[in-house]
Steps between C-alpha positions, in 0.01 A plus 500: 500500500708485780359631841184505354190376760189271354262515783332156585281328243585834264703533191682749305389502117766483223340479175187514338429519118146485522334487271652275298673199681865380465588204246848538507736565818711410789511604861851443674431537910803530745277451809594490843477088599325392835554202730236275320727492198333729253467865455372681805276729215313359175502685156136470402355561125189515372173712418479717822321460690513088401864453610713182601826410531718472192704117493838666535831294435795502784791612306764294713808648375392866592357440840652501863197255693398593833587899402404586115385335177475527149154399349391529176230408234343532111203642394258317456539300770462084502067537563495850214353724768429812398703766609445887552664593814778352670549575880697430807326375760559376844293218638499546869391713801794709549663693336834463288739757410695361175920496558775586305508379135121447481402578152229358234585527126191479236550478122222463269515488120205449412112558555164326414276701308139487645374179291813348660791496201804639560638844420821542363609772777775513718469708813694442843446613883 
């Protein structure tokens, strides 16, 4: 994803499995990491467009603060969200143009059905 521009309050989509919804994954994030102390961009999930930020983990060990971090986090999430899409989204005005070793890793391996049970199928992005 490196060089890669996300205009100001825009995003760049990376998954969607509509129509059924995730109900087993991960998403690992290596983000670029801002000032304030967290990522400078949010991974987002949800049922587009009914999106918020997923509760990513800092991975410590695989992080360099104040430059680049490693995020990560399970499907289903802590408050079982739904989940269709999965985007990268920057929260601010201007724009940001993603450095070196930016990357976003989703697995999924497995799917709700419509009435909400799981599938037994494994698929990855």
């Amino acid at each position: 994803m490196e060089g890669k521009t996300i205009p100001g309050r825009n995003f760049i989509h990376l998954y969607d499995s509509t129509p059924s919804s995730i109900a087993a994954g991960h998403v690992a994030a290596h983000l670029p990491y801002g000032s304030s102390g967290e990522a400078t961009v949010k991974v987002v999930g949800g049922i587009a467009p009914d999106v918020a930020p997923l509760n990513m983990t800092l991975v410590d060990q695989m992080s360099i603060p104040g430059n680049i971090c490693m995020y990560h986090v399970d499907i289903p999430q802590q408050n079982r969200t739904a989940i269709t899409d999965i985007a990268l989204l920057n929260p601010v005005e201007q724009s940001i143009i993603l450095p070196v070793a930016t990357s976003v890793v989703i697995h999924v391996s497995e799917f709700a059905a419509a009435g909400g049970e799981g599938e037994h199928t494994a698929a990855g992005h």
